[in-house]
N, C-alpha and C positions, 0 to 999 in steps of 0.2 A: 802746579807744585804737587809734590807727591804726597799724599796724608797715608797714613796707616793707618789699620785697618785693628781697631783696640781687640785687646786679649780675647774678654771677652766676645765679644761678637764671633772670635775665631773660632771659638770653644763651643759656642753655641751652634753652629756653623758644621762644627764637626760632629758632633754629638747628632745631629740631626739627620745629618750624612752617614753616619755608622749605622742610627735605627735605620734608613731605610735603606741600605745595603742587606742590614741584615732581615728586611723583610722578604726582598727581593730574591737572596739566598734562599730561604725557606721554604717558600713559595715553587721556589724552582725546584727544588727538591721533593715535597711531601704536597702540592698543590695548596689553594687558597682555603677551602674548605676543613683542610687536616692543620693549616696553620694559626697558631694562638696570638692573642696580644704577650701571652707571658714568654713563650717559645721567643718571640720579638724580640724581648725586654731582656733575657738571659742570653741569646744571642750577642746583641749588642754590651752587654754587661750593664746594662741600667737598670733600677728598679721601674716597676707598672706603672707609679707615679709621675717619675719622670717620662717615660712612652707621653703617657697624655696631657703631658705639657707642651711636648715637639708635635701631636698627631691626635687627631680628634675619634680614628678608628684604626684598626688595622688595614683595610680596605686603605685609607690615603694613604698609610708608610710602603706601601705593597706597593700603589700606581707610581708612587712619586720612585722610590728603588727602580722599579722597571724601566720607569721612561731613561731617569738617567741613564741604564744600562744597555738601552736600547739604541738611545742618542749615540753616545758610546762607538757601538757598534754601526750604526749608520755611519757616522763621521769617520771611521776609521777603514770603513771598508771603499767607501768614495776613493777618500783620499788615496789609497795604496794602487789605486787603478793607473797606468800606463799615460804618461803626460802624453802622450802619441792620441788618447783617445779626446772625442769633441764632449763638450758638458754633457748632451744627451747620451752618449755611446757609456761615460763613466759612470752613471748614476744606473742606468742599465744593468751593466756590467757587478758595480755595487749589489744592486739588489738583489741579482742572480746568485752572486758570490752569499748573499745571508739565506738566501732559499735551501743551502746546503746544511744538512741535520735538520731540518726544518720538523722531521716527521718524531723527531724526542722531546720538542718542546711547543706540539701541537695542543695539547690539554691547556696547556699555561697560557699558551697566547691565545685561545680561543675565551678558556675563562677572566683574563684580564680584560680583554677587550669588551667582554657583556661586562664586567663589571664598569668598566670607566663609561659605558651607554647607560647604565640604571639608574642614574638618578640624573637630575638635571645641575646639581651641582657637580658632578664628577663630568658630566659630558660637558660644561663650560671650561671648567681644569683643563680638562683634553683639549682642547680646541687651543687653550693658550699652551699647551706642552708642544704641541705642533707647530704653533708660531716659532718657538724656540728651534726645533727640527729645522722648518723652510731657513730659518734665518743661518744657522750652521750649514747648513747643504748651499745656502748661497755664496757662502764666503769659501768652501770647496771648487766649485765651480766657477767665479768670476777668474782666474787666471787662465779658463780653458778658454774662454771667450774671444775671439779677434775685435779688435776693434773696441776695446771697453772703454767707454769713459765715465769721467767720477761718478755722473748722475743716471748712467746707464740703467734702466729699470729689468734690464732680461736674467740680472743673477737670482734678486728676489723673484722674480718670476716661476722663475725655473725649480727656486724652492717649493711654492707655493703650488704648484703643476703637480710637482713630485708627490708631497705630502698630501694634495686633492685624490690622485692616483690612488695612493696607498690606503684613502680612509674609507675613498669609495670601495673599495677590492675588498676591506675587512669588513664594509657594511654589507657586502652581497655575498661574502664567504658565510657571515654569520645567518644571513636570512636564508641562504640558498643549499649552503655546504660547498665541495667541489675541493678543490686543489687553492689554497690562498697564495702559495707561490708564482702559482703560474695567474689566476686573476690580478697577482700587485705587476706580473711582467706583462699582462696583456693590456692593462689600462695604462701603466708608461710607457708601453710601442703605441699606445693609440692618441698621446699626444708627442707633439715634435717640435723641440726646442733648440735653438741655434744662437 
């Protein structure tokens, strides 16, 4: 049976979802550094108060904005790929397609990325945002599949590949530098999912 889902909780839901859009905004705009908890808080039209009621720093309104946005953009770029192409060829083809502007919103993705590594509470966060990622990218991908049945374990797979791929590529971009576009497409050509 269907329950609804009471006022409040929607409200709270949203409100939560506005701060961190609008940190996410910010950030992308003026970077993490030039970004305020009050710049946040007037963004979204809340007071300081309420910010630290939904968010313990700017730092998590920031990660938590991004990822959604990034999800987002993961999920939507899969999906638009060519039913013609096999789950490996579309995720591929995905990633390639986000590598594009990549060099306007280098700073941001570089500096989120150390941020959500620096503490070991923001690197366990991450870990479970990613879950959330493989689990989205699985449910893209199991209709490319031949042969799929109910308990078939190759869709979660293929997310959990995918997302391995992408974490390792940002861990050797940050320690190493280089091109992070082409290390996220060099470590998904280097595994093979069918």
């Amino acid at each position: 049976m269907y329950q609804q889902v009471p006022l409040g909780v929607r409200k709270r839901k949203a409100t939560r979802d506005r701060i961190a859009d609008a940190a996410a905004q910010l950030i992308g705009e003026q970077g993490l550094t030039k970004t305020t908890v009050e710049q946040i808080a007037a963004t979204a039209e809340i007071g300081r108060a309420t910010f630290f009621r939904y968010f313990s720093s700017k730092e998590d309104a920031v990660a938590e904005g991004m990822t959604r946005r990034w999800l987002d953009l993961i999920t939507t770029t899969i999906a638009d790929q060519s039913p013609d192409l096999s789950a490996h060829e579309a995720v591929l083809a995905g990633f390639a397609e986000l590598a594009i502007g990549f060099t306007e919103i280098h700073d941001q993705v570089r500096e989120l990325a150390a941020l959500t590594r620096s503490s070991p509470v923001l690197a366990a966060w991450t870990l479970q945002v990613y879950v959330g990622y493989e689990e989205a990218i699985a449910a893209l991908v199991a209709p490319r599949l031949p042969d799929l049945r109910p308990d078939d374990p190759r869709p979660r797979l293929i997310g959990a590949l995918t997302m391995a791929s992408v974490r390792i590529a940002l861990d050797d971009w940050l320690r190493d530098g280089g091109n992070l576009p082409e290390r996220v497409q060099q470590a998904l050509t280097s595994v093979s999912f069918q």
